[in-house]
Backbone as CSV, one residue per row, in Angstrom:
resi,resn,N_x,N_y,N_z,CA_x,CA_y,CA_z,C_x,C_y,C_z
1,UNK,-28.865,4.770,-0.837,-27.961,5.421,0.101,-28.675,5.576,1.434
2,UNK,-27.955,5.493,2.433,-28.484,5.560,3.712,-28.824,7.236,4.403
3,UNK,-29.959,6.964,4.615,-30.204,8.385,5.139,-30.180,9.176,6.370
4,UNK,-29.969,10.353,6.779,-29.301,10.664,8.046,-30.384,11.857,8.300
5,UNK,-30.595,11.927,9.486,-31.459,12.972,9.730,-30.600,13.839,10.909
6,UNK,-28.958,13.388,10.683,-27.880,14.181,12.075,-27.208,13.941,11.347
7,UNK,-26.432,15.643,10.852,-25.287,16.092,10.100,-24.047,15.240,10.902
8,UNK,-24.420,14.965,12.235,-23.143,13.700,12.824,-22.661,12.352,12.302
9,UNK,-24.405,11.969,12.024,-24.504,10.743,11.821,-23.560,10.608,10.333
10,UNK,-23.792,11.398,9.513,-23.273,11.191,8.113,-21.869,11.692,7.934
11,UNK,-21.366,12.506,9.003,-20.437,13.132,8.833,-19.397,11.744,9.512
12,UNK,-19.892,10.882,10.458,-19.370,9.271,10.984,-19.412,8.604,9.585
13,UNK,-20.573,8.421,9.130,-20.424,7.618,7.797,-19.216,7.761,6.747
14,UNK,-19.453,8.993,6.694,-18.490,9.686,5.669,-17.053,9.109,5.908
15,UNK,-16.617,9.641,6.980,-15.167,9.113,7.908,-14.643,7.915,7.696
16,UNK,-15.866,6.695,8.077,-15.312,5.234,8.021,-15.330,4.710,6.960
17,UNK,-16.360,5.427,5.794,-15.792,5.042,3.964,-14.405,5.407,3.809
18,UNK,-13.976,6.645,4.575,-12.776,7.385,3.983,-11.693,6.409,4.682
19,UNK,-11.814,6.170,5.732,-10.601,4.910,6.671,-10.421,3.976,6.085
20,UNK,-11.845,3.330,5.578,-11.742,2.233,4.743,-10.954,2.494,3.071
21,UNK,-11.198,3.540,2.390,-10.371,3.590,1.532,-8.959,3.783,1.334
22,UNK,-8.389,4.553,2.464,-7.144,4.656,2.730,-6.487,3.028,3.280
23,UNK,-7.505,2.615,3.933,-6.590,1.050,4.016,-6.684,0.346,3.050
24,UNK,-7.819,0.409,2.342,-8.174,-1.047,0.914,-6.540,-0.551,-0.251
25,UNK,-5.904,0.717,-0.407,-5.342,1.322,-1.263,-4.276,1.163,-0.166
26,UNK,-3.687,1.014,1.050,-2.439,0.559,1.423,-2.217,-0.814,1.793
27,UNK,-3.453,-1.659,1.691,-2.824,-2.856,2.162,-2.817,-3.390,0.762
28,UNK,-3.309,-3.342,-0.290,-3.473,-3.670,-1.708,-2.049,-2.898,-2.028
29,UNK,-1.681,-2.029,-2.211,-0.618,-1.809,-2.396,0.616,-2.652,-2.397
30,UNK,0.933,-2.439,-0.733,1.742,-2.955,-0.283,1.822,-4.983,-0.868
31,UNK,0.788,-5.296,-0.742,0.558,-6.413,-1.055,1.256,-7.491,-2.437
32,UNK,0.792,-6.055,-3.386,0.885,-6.508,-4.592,2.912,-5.889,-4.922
33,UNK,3.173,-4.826,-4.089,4.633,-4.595,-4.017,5.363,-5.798,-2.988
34,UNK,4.611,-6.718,-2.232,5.594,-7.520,-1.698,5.356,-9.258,-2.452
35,UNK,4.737,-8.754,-3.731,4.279,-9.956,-4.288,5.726,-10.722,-5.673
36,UNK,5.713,-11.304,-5.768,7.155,-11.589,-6.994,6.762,-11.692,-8.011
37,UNK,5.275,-11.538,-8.790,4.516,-10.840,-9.787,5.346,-9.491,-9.956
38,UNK,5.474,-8.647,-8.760,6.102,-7.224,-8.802,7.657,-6.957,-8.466
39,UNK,7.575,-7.199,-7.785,9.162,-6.978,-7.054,10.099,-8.207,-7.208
40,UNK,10.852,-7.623,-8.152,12.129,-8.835,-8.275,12.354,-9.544,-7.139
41,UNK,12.979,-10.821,-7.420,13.408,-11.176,-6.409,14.737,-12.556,-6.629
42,UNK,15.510,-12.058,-5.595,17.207,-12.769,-5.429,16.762,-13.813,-4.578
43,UNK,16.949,-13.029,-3.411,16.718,-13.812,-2.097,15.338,-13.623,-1.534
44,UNK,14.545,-12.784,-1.738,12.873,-12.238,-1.314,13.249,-11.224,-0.477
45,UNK,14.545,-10.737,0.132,14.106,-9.769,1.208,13.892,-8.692,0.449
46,UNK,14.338,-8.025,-0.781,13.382,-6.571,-1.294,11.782,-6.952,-1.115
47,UNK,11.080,-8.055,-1.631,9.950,-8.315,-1.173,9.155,-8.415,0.075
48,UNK,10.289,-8.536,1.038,9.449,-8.427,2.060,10.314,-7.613,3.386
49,UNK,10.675,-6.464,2.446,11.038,-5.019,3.395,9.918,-3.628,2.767
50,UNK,8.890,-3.807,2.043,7.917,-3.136,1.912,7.484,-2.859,3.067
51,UNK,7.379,-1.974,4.112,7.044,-1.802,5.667,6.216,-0.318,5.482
52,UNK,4.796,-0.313,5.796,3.524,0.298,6.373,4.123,1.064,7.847
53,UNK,3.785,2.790,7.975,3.620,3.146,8.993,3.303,4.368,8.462
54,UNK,2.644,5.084,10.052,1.819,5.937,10.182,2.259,7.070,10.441
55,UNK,2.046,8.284,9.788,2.729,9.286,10.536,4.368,9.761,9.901
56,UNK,5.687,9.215,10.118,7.050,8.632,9.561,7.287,7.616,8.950
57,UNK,7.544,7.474,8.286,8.100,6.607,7.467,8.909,5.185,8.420
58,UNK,8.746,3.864,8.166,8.989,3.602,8.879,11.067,2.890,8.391
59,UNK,11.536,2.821,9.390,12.846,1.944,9.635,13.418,0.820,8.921
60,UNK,12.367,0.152,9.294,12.463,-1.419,9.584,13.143,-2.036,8.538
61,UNK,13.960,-2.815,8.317,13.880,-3.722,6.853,13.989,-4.961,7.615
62,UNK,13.870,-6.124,6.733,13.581,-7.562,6.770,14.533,-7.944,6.991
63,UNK,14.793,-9.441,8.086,15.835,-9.748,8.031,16.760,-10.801,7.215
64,UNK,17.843,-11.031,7.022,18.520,-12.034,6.260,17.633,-13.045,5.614
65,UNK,17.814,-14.080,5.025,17.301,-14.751,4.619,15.279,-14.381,4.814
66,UNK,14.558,-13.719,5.260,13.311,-13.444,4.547,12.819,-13.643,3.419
67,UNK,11.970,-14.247,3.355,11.426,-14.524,1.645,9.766,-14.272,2.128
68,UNK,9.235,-14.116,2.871,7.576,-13.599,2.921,7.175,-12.464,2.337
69,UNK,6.309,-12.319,2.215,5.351,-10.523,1.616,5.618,-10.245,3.248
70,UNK,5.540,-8.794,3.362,5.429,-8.621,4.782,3.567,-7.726,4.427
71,UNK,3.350,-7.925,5.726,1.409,-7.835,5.563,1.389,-6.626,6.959
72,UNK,2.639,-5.822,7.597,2.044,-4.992,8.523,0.957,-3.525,8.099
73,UNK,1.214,-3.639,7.174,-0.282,-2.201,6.563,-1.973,-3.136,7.340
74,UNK,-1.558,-4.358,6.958,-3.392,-4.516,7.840,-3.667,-4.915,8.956
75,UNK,-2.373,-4.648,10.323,-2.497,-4.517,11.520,-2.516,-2.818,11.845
76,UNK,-2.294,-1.877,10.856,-2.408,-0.649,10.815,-3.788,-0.206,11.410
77,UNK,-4.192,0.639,12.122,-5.653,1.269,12.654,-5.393,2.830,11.831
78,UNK,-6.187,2.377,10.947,-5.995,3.632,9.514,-6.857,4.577,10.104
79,UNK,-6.430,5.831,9.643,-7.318,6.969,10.003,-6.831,7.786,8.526
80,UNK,-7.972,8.211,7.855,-7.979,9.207,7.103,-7.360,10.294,6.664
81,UNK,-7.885,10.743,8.246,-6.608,12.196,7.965,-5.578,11.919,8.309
82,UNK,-4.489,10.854,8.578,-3.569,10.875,9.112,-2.329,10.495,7.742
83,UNK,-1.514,10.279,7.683,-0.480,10.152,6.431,0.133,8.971,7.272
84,UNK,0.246,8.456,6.050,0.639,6.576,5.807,2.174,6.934,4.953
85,UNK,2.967,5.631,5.120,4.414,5.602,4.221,4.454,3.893,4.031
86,UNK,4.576,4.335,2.659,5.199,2.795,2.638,6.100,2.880,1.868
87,UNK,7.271,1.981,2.537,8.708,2.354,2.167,9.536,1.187,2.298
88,UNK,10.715,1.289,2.132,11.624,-0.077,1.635,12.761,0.481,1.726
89,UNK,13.706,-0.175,2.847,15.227,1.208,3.766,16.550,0.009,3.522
90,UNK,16.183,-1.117,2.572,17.186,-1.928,1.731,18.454,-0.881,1.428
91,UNK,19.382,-1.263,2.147,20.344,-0.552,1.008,20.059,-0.020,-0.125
92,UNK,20.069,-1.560,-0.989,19.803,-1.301,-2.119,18.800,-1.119,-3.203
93,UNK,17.414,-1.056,-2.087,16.237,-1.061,-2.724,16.066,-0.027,-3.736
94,UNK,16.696,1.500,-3.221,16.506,2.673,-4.248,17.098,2.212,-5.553
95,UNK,18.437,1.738,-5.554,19.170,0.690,-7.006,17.875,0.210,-7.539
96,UNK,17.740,-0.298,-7.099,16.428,-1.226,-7.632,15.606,-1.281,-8.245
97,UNK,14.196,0.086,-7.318,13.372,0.450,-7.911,13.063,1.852,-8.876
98,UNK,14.516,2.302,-8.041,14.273,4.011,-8.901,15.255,4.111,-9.686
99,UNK,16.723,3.294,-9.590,17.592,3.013,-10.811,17.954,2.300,-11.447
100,UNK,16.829,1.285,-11.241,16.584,0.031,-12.480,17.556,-0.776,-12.372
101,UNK,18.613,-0.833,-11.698,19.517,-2.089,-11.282,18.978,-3.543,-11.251
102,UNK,18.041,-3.956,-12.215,17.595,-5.525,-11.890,18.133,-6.314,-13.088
103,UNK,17.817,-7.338,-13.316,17.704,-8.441,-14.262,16.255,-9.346,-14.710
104,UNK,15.979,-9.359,-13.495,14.494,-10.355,-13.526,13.421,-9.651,-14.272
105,UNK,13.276,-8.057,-14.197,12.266,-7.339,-14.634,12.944,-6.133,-15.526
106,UNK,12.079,-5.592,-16.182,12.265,-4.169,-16.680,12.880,-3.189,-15.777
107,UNK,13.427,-2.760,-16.236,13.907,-1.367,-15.856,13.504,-0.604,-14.789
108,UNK,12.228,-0.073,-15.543,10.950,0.820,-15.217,9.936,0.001,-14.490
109,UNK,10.246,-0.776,-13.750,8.938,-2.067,-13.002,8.673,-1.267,-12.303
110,UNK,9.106,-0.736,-11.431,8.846,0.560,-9.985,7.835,1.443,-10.587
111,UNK,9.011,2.225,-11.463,7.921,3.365,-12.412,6.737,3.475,-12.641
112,UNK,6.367,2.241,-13.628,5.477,1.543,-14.251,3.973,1.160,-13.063
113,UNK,4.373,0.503,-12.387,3.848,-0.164,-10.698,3.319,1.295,-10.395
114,UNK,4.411,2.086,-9.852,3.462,3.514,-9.784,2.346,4.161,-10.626
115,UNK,2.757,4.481,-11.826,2.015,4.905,-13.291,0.792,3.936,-13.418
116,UNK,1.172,3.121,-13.801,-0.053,2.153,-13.919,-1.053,1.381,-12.779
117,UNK,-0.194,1.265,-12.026,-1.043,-0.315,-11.412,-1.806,0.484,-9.956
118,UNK,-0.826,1.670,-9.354,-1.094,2.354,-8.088,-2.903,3.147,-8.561
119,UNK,-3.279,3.371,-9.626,-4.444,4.408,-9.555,-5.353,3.357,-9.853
120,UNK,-5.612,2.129,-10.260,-6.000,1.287,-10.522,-6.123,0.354,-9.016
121,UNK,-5.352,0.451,-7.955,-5.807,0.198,-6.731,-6.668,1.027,-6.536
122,UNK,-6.074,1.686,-6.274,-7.154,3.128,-6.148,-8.589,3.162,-6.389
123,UNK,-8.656,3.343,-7.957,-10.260,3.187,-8.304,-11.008,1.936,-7.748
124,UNK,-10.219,0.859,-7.916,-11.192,-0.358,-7.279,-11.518,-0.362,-6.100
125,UNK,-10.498,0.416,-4.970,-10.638,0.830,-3.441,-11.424,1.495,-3.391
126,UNK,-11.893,2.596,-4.285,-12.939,3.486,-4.169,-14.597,2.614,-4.900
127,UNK,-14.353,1.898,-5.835,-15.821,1.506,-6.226,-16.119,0.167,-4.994
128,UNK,-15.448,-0.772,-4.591,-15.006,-1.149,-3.070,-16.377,-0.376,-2.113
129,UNK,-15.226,0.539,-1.557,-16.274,1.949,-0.714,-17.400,2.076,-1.007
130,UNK,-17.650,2.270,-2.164,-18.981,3.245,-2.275,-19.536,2.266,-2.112
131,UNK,-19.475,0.778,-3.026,-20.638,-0.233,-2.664,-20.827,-0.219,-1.257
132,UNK,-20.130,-0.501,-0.397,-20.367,-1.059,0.922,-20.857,-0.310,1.564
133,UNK,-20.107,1.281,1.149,-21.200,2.774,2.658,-22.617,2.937,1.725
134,UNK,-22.671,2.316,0.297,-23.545,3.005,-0.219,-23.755,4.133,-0.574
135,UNK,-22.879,4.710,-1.162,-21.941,6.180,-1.403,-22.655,6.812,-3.204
C-alpha cells in the first residue's frame, strides 16, 4: 500500500479509488443491462434506452429503430459523492422489467439481474479498486 505522510495526500487517494468504483459498477452495469444476454429484445430499443445520469434521473429514451447498447455512463465524470441513475423512460420498459411482460426471458430477468448479477458487479468493481489504489 502506498504511503502518505499528508492526511491530504491519502484522503486524494482515497477519493479517486472511490470515483473509480462508482464508475467500474455503473458502466458495467449499464453495459451488461444494454447487452441481449440481459435485456430482451424485439426491436433493441429496450436495450439501448438504459441512459446514465448524474444527479436526476435522466429523460432520454432511444430512438425508433435503435438496436445499439447505449455506452453514455463512460462519458460520465463520476464523482463519488454525487448520485448516479440509471434508468429506462420506454413506455413500456416498467411492463417489462418490473411486470414481467416478456417472452424471450423469464419473468423475473430484471429481478434476478438486480438480486444476483448487480452485487457481483459490485464486488469485482471493488477487488478492481483495491488492486489498482493498492487498498
Amino acid at each position: 500500500m502506498p504511503r502518505f505522510t499528508r492526511a491530504e495526500d491519502l484522503e486524494k487517494h482515497l477519493k479517486k479509488a472511490l470515483d473509480q468504483l462508482q464508475a467500474e459498477t455503473l458502466i458495467t452495469t449499464q453495459a451488461e443491462l444494454s447487452s441481449s444476454a440481459v435485456s430482451p429484445i424485439d426491436t433493441g430499443r429496450l436495450r439501448s434506452s438504459w441512459f446514465a445520469a448524474e444527479g436526476t434521473a435522466s429523460s432520454s429514451v432511444a430512438p425508433e429503430g435503435a438496436n445499439s447498447p447505449n455506452t453514455d455512463a463512460r462519458g460520465l465524470r463520476v464523482d463519488a459523492f454525487k448520485t448516479y441513475h440509471l434508468t429506462n423512460n420506454l413506455p413500456y420498459a416498467e411492463r417489462v422489467a418490473v411486470e414481467g411482460h416478456v417472452v424471450q426471458k423469464p419473468a423475473t430477468w430484471f429481478t434476478d439481474f438486480v438480486n444476483s448479477r448487480v452485487p457481483k458487479i459490485q464486488a469485482t468493481a471493488a477487488r478492481v479498486v483495491k488492486q489498482k489504489f493498492e487498498l
